[in-house]
C-alpha positions as CSV (number, residue, x, y, z in Angstrom):
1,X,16.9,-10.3,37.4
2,X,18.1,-9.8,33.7
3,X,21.0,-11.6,32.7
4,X,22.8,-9.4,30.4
5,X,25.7,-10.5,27.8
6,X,26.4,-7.0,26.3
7,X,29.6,-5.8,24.8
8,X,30.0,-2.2,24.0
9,X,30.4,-2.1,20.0
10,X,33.4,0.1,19.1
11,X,32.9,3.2,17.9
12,X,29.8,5.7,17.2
13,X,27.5,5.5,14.5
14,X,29.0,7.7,11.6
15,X,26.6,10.2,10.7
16,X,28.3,11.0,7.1
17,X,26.5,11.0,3.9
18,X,26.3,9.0,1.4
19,X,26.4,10.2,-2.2
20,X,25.4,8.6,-5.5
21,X,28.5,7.1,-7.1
22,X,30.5,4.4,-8.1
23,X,33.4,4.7,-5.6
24,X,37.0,3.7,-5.9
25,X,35.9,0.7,-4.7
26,X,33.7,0.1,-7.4
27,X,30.3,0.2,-4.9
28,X,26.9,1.4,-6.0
29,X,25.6,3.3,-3.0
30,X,22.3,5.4,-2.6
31,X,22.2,9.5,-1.9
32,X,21.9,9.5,2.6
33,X,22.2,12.7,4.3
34,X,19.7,12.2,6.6
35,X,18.5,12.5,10.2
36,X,17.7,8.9,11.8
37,X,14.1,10.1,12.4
38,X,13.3,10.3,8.4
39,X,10.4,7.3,7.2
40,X,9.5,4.9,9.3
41,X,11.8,4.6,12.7
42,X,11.6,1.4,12.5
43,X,10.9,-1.5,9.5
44,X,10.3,-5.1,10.2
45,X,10.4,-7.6,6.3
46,X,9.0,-10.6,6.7
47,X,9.3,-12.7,3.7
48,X,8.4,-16.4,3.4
49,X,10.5,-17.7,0.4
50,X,8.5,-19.3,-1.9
51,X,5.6,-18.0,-0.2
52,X,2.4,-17.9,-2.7
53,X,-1.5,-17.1,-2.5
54,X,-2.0,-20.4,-2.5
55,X,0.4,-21.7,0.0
56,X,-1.5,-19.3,2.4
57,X,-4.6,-20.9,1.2
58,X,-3.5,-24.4,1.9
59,X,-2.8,-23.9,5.4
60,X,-6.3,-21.8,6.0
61,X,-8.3,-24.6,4.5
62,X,-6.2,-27.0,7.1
63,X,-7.3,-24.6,10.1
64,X,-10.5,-23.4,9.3
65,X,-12.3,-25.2,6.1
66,X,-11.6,-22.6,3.6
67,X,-9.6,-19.8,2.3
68,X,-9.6,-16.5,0.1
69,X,-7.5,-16.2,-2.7
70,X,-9.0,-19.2,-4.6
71,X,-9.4,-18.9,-8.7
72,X,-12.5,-19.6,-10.5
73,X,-12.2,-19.4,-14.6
74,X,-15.2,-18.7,-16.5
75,X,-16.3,-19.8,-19.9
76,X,-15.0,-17.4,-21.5
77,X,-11.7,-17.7,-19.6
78,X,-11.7,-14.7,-17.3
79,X,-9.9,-15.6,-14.0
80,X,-11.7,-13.9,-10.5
81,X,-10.6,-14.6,-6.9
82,X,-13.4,-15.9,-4.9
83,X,-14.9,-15.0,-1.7
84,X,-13.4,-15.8,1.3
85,X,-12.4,-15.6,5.1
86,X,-9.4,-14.0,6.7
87,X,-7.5,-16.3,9.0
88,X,-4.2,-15.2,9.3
89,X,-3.7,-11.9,11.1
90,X,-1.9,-10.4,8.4
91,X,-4.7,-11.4,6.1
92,X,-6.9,-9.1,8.6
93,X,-8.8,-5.4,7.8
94,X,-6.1,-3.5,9.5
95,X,-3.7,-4.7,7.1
96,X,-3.4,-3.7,3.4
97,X,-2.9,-6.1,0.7
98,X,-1.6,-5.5,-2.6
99,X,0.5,-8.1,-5.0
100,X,3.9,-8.3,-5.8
101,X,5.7,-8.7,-8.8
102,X,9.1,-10.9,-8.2
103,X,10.7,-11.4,-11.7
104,X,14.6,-10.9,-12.5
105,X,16.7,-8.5,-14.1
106,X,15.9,-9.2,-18.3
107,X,12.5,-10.8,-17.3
108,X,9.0,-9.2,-17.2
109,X,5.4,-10.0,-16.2
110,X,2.3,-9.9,-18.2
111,X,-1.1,-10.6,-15.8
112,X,-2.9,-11.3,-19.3
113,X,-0.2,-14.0,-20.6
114,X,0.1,-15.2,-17.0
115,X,-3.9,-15.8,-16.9
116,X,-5.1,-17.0,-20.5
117,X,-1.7,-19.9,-20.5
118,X,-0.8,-21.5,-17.5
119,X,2.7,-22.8,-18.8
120,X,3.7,-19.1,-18.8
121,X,4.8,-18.1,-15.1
122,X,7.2,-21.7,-15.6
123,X,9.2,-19.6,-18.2
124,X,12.3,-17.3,-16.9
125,X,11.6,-17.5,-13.6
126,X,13.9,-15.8,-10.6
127,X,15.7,-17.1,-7.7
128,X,16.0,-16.2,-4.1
129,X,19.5,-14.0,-4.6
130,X,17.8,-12.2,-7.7
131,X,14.5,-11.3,-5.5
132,X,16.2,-11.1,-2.3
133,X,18.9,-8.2,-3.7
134,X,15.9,-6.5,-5.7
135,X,13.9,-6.6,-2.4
136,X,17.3,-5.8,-0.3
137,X,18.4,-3.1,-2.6
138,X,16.0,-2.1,-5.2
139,X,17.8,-2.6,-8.0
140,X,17.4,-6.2,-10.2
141,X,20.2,-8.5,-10.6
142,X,20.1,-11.7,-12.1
143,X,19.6,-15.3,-10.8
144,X,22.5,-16.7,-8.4
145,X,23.6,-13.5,-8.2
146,X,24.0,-11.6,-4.2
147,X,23.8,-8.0,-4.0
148,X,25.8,-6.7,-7.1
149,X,24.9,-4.9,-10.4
150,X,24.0,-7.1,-13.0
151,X,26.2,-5.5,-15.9
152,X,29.2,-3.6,-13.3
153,X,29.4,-6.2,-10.9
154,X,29.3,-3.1,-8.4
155,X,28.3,-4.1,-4.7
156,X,24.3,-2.6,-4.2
157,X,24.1,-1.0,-0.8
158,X,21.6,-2.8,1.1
159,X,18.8,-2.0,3.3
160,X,20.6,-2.8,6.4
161,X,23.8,-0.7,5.7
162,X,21.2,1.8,4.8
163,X,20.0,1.8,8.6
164,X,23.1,1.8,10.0
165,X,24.1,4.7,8.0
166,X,21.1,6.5,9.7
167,X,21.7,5.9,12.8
168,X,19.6,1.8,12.6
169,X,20.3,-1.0,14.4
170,X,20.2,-3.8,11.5
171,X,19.5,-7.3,11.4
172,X,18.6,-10.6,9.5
173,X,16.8,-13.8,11.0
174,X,16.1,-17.0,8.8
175,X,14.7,-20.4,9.6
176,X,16.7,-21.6,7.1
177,X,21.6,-21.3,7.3
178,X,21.8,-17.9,8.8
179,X,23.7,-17.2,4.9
180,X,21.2,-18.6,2.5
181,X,19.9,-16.5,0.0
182,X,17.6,-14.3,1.5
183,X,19.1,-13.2,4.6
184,X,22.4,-12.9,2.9
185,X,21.0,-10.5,0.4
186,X,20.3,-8.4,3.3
187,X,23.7,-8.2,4.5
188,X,26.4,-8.7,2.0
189,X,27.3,-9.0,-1.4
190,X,28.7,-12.0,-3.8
191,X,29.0,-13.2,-7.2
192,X,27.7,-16.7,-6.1
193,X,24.6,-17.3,-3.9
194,X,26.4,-20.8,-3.3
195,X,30.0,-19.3,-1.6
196,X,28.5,-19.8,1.7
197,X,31.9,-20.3,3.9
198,X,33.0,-16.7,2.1
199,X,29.4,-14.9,2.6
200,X,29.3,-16.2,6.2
201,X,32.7,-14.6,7.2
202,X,31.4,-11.5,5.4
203,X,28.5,-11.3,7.6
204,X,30.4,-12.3,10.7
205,X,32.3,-9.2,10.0
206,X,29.9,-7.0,8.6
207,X,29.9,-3.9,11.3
208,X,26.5,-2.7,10.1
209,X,24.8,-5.9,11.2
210,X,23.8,-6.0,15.1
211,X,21.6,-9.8,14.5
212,X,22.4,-12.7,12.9
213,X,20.4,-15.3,13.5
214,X,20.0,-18.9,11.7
215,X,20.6,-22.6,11.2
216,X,24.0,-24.0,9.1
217,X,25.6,-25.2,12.4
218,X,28.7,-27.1,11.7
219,X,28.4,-29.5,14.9
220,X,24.9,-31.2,14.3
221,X,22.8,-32.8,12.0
222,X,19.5,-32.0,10.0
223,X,17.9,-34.2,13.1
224,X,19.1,-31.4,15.7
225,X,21.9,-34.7,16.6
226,X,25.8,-33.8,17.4
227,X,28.0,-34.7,14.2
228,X,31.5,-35.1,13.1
229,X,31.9,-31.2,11.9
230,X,31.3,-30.0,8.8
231,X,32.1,-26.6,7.7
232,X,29.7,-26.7,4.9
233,X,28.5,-22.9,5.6
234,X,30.5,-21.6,8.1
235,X,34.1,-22.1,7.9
236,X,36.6,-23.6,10.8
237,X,38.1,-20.2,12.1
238,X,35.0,-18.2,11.4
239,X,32.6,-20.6,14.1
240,X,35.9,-20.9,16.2
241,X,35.9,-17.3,16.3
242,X,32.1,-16.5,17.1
243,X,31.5,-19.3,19.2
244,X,34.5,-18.5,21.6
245,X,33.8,-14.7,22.3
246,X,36.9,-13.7,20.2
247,X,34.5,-11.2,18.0
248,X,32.1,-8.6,19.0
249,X,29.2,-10.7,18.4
250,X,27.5,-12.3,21.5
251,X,26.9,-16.0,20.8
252,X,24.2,-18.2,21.4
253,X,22.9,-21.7,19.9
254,X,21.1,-23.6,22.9
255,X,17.4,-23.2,22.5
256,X,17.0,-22.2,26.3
257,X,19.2,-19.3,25.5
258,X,16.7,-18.5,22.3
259,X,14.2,-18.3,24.8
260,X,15.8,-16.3,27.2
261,X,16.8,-13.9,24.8
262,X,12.6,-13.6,23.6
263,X,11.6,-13.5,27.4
264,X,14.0,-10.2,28.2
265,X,16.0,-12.3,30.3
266,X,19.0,-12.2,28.0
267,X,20.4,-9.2,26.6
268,X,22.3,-8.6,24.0
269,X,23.1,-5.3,21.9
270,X,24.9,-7.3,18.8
271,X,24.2,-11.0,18.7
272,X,25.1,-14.1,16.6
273,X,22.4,-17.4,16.9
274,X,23.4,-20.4,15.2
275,X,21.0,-23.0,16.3
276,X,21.8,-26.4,16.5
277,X,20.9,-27.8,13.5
278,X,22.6,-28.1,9.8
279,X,20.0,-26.7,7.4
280,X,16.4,-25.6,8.8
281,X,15.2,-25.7,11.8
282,X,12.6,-28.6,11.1
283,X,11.7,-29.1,7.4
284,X,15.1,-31.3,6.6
285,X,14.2,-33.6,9.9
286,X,13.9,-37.3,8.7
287,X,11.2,-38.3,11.0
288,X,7.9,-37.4,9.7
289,X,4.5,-37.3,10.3
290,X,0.6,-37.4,8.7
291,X,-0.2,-33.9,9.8
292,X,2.4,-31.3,10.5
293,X,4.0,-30.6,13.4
294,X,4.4,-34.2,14.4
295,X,8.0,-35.7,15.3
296,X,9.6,-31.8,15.6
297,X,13.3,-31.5,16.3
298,X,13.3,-30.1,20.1
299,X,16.1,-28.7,20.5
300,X,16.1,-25.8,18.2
301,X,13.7,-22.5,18.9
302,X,10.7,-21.8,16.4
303,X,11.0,-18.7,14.0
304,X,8.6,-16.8,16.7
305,X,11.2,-17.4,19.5
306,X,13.7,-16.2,17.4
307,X,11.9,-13.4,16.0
308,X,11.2,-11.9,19.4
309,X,14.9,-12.1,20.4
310,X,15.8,-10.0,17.6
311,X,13.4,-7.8,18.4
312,X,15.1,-7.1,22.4
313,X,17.7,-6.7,20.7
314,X,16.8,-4.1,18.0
315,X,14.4,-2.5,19.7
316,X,17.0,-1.1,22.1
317,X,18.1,1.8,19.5
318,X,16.6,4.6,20.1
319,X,16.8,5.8,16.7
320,X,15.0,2.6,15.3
321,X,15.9,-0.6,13.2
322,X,15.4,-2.9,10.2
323,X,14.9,-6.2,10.2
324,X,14.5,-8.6,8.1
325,X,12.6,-12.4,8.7
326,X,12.8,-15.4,6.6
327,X,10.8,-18.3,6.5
328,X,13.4,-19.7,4.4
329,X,12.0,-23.3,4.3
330,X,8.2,-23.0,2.7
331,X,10.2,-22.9,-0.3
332,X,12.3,-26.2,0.2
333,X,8.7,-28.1,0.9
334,X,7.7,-26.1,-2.4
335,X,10.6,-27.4,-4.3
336,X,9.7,-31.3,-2.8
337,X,5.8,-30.8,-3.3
338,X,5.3,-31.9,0.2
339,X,1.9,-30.8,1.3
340,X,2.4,-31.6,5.1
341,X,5.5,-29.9,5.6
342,X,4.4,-26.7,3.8
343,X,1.5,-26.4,6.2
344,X,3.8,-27.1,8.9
345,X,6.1,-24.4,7.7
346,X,3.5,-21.6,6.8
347,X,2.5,-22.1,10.1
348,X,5.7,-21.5,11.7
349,X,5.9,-18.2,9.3
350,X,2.4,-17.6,10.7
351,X,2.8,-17.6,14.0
352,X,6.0,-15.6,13.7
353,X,4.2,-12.6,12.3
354,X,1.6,-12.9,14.9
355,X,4.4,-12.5,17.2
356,X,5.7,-9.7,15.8
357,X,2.7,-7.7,15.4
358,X,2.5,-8.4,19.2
359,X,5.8,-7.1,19.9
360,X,4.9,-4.1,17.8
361,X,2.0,-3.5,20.1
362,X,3.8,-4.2,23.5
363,X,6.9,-2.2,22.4
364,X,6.5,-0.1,19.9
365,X,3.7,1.2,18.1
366,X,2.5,1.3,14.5
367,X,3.3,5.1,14.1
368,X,6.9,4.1,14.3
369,X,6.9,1.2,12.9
370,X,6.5,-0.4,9.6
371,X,5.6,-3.8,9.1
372,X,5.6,-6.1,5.2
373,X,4.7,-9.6,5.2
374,X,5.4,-11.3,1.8
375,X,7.1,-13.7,-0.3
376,X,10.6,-13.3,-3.0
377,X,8.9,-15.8,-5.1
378,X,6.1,-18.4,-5.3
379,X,7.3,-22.5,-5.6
380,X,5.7,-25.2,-6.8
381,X,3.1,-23.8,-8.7
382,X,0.6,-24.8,-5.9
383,X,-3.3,-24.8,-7.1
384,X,-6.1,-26.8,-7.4
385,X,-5.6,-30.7,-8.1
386,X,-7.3,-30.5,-11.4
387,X,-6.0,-27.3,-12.8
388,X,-3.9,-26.9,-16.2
389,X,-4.6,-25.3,-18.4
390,X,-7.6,-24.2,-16.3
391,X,-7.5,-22.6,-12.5
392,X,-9.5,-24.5,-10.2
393,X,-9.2,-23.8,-6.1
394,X,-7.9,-26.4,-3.2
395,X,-10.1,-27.8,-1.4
396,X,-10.9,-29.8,1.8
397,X,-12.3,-29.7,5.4
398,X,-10.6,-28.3,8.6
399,X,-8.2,-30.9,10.3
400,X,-7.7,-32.0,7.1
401,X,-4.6,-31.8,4.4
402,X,-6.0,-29.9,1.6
403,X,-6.7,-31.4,-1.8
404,X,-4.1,-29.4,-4.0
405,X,-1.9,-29.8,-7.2
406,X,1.5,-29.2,-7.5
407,X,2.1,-28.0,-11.1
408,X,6.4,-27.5,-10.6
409,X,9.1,-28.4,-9.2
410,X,10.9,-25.1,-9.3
411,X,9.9,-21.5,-8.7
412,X,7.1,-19.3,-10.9
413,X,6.9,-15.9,-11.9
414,X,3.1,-16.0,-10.3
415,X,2.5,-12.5,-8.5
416,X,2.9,-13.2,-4.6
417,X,1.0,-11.3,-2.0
418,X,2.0,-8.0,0.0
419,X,1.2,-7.3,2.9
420,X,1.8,-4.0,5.2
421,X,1.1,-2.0,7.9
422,X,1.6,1.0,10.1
423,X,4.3,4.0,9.0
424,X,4.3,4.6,5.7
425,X,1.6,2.7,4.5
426,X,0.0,5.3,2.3
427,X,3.2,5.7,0.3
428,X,3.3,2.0,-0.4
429,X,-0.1,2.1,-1.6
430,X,0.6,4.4,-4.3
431,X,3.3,2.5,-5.3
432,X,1.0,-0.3,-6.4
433,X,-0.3,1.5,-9.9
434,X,-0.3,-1.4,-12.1
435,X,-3.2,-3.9,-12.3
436,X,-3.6,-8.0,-12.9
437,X,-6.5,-9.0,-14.1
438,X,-7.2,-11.7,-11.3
439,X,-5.0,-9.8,-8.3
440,X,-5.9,-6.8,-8.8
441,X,-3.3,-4.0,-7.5
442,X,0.5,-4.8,-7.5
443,X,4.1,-3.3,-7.4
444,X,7.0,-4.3,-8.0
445,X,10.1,-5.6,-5.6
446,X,11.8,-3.0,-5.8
447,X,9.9,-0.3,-5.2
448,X,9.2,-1.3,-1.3
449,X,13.4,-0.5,-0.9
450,X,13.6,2.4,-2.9
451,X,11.1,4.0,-1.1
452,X,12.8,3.4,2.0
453,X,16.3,4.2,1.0
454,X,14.2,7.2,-0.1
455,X,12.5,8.7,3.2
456,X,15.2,7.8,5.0
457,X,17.7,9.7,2.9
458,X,15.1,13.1,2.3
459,X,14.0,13.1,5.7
460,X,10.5,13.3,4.2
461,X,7.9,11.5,5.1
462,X,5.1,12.7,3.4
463,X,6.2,13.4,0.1
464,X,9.3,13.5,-2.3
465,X,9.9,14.7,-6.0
466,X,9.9,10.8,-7.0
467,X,10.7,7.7,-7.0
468,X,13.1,5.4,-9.1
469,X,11.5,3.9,-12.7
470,X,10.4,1.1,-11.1
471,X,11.2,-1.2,-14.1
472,X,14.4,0.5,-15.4
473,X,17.0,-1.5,-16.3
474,X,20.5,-0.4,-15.7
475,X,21.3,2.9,-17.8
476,X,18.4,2.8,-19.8
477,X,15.5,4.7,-19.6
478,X,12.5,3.5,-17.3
479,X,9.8,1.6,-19.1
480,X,6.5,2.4,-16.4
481,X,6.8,6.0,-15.0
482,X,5.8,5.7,-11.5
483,X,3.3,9.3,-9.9
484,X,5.6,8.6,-6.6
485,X,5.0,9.5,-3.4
486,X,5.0,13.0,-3.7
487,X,2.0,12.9,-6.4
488,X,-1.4,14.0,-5.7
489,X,-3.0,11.2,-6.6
490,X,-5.1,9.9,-3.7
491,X,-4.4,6.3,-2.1
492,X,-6.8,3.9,-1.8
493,X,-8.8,4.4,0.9
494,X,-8.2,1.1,2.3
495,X,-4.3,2.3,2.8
496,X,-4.2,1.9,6.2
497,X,-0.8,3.5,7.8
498,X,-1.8,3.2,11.3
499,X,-4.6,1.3,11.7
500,X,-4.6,-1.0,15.1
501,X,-6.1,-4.2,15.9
């Protein structure tokens, strides 16, 4: 029998349009008129933060021996991706790949500069509330900065109100606190990516979120171990609040109820998961191991089991979703250089989309449903052990941690990968019109938003006048012109909108 926790949540959708404006209230929101069935019904973002080619390539090599995406330079300097396997089920021919450009509002990115010195990605390089609001709200913003205009300081409507305002169920998962960067960007707004007590109450009372779900619990420690509370990123009243079934939100933190909720056995129609640890689920742990996934915290669910929960609950709109995933923490082992944990953490992400594509499959389809897989940013500047200033690959043997080089501490402005499939692919494709000598294809991050914001808003699916200057800084005048997706130029032909497995 299904055990059911549902609230009814006050009041009906509003079905009013948005126009473009600066209100009163000094927010930046996007032209909506639009029925719920414009673009895809439903959009699942998957980023892993810090995420890069390489970080994917570690954690193939550990599995299976080898990797694509490795770098050979020849004499005469030219940088070429080698041959190699898929592993990952993203990475397979069902899915299209293109790049991504990730770089901040005043930045830029050159693919010749970024190829012939390798000190040149270390320069200017963005943070997770830059990339996260330009990939939330396509428009740039600079570092630190959540959801508002760079020059106005005007809130950016965001992907998820976006979906509510069409009729979408919304919602933001991280294995990382529920309010870090990322997920955050999805949901709210703020002048400081650090005001975590301030942007969790803003989420907790966000009306056009129906999923929260994340660590920063107050009551235990990095370990998964009870603690004398600590209201570090969720403050007194608000966790009082949530946790007692004085709000709207549905409440859960014990793993079994994680579980339950990815098993059907729980419902839920809005829901708040604060697992029981302080920062990530596992990466912050202090018992480690030689190979990852040894010495894992137990009481806390994996990013699949919670990725599935959101998913029941989503999925029960009729008129579709968007959610957004975060495997927040491949960017913390990024930032330390650890090797094991970044395996252990790309394959939490991994097995997460596999998860998802699954649930796709069983509950949805790939006609309705759009799927990304990608990173805000690479970290760590992970390549080959011997490179600088030349680009050598990792290496090493399956079972085995890969030989690799971490060139950085912090992030780079190194393209990342993009991944997609199912509705809308096509139109995504055309976005990617600018070329890197070594990846090939790539867009930017905002485009993947913008086009969104746009179908949904025209109610056209196959075509619109255009899209946004995708480099255009605020009130200035774009500096690419983009053929959009109403142009006739033809995709590639490896666009594959809704190709199964």
């Amino acid at each position: 029998m299904t055990q059911s926790i549902s609230r009814a949540v006050a009041g009906a959708i509003s079905a009013a349009a948005l126009a473009v404006a600066v209100t009163a209230a000094g927010s930046v929101t996007p032209a909506l008129a639009a029925p719920p069935s414009a673009g895809p019904k439903n959009v699942i973002y998957m980023i892993g933060d810090g995420m890069g080619y390489n970080h994917v390539a570690g954690t193939n090599i550990f599995e299976t021996g080898q990797a694509m995406y490795q770098t050979e330079e020849d004499e005469d300097g030219n940088v070429t991706e080698l041959d190699g396997d898929p592993v990952q089920v993203y990475e397979q021919d069902d899915f299209n790949r293109v790049a991504l450009s990730t770089y901040q509002h005043g930045n830029d990115y050159d693919g010749e500069a970024a190829w012939s010195d390798f000190g040149y990605v270390n320069e200017d390089v963005t943070d997770s509330a830059a990339a996260g609001t330009a990939m939330a709200t396509g428009q740039k913003t600079t570092n630190g900065v959540l959801g508002q205009h760079p020059e106005t300081g005007d809130h950016l409507t965001n992907l998820s109100e976006v979906a509510r305002e069409t009729g979408r169920s919304s919602g933001v998962v991280s294995s990382v606190q529920y309010n870090h960067a990322t997920p955050a960007s999805f949901a709210v707004s703020n002048i400081n990516r650090n005001n975590y007590v301030e942007i969790g109450s803003d989420m907790i009372n966000a009306e056009h979120l129906d999923v929260v779900m994340g660590a920063g619990h107050p009551e235990f420690d990095d370990n998964g171990e009870p603690q004398e509370a600590s209201y570090d990123y969720i403050g007194a009243d608000d966790y009082a609040a949530v946790s007692s079934g004085e709000t709207e939100w549905d409440y859960v933190e014990d793993v079994s109820d994680f579980e339950a909720l990815a098993s059907g056995e729980l419902e839920s129609d809005k829901l708040f998961g604060l697992a029981q640890v302080a920062t990530t689920l596992q990466q912050a742990r202090s018992d480690s191991g030689e190979l990852p996934g040894e010495h894992l915290n137990d009481n806390v669910p994996d990013l699949s089991t919670m990725s599935e929960g959101a998913l029941n609950v989503l999925g029960d709109n009729d008129e579709g979703f968007h959610l957004m995933i975060e495997g927040g923490a491949i960017d913390w082992t990024g930032h330390a250089n650890d090797t094991v944990r970044n395996i252990e953490e790309q394959q939490d992400f991994n097995a997460a989309v596999e998860s998802v594509v699954d649930w796709v499959e069983d509950h949805s389809s790939w006609k309705d449903t759009l799927l990304i897989v990608t990173a805000d940013h690479e970290t760590g500047y992970l390549w080959g052990e011997d490179s600088d200033p030349d680009y050598t690959p990792l290496s090493g043997a399956a079972g085995e941690l890969p030989e690799v080089g971490w060139h950085s501490t912090n992030h780079t402005n190194h393209l990342v990968p993009f991944y997609f499939k199912g509705a809308g692919s096509e139109q995504l494709m055309r976005l990617a019109d600018e070329e890197d000598p070594a990846r090939g294809a790539y867009l930017d991050n905002v485009e993947p938003a913008r086009l969104l914001m746009e179908t949904w808003a025209e109610g056209d699916e196959s075509g619109h006048p255009g899209n946004p200057p995708k480099h255009a800084e605020p009130n200035g005048p774009p500096s690419h012109a983009n053929p959009g997706v109403g142009s006739s130029a033809n995709p590639p032909a490896h666009a594959n909108e809704n190709a199964r497995r």
